[in-house]
N, C-alpha and C positions, 0 to 999 in steps of 0.2 A: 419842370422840364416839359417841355411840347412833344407829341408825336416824332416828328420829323429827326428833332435831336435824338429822343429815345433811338430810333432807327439808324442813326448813325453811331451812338455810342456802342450802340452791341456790336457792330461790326469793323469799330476802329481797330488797332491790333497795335500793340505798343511795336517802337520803330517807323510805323507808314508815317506818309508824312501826309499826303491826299486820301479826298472821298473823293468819289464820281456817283454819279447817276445808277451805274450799276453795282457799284458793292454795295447801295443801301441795302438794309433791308427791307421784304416786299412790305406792304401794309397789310399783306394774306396773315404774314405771321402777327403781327400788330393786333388784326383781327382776333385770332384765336383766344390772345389773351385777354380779352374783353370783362368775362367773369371777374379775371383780376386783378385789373382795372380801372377807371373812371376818367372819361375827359370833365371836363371844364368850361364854363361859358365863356373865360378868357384863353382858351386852349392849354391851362396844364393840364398834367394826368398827374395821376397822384393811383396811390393803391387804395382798394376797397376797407379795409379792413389793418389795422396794426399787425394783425400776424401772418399777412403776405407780408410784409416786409420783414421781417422776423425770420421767417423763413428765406429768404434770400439772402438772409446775413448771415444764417448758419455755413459755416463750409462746407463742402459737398459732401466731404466724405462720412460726415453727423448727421446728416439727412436723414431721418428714418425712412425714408421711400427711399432712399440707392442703396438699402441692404437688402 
C-alpha cells in the first residue's frame, strides 16, 4: 500500500461511493505516524515492526491502552 492509498482508505466510510481532494486525509496525520511506519524506495509502507500490526488487529475494546 502507498501513502496516498493509506490516506484514503482511512477515510473511505462504507456506503460513499467518491473521494475528493478534501476528504483525504492530511499528510500531517500521515506524518505523525512515522515512528510506526516505514516508506519504501518503490513507495509502499509497510509497519515497523510485526507488533504494530498486531496491535491494529486487536479490537479496540482488547486494547490494553483503551482501558
Amino acid at each position: 500500500m502507498r501513502i496516498s492509498e493509506l490516506q484514503d482508505a482511512i477515510v473511505f466510510a462504507a456506503g460513499s461511493t467518491t473521494l475528493t481532494p478534501r476528504s483525504k486525509l492530511p499528510a500531517t496525520i500521515v506524518d505523525l505516524c512515522r515512528p510506526l511506519i516505514q516508506t519504501h524506495p518503490d513507495g509502499q509502507i509497510s509497519f515497523v515492526h510485526f507488533t504494530v500490526q498486531e496491535y491494529v488487529n486487536i479490537a479496540p475494546t482488547s486494547r490494553p491502552i483503551s482501558k
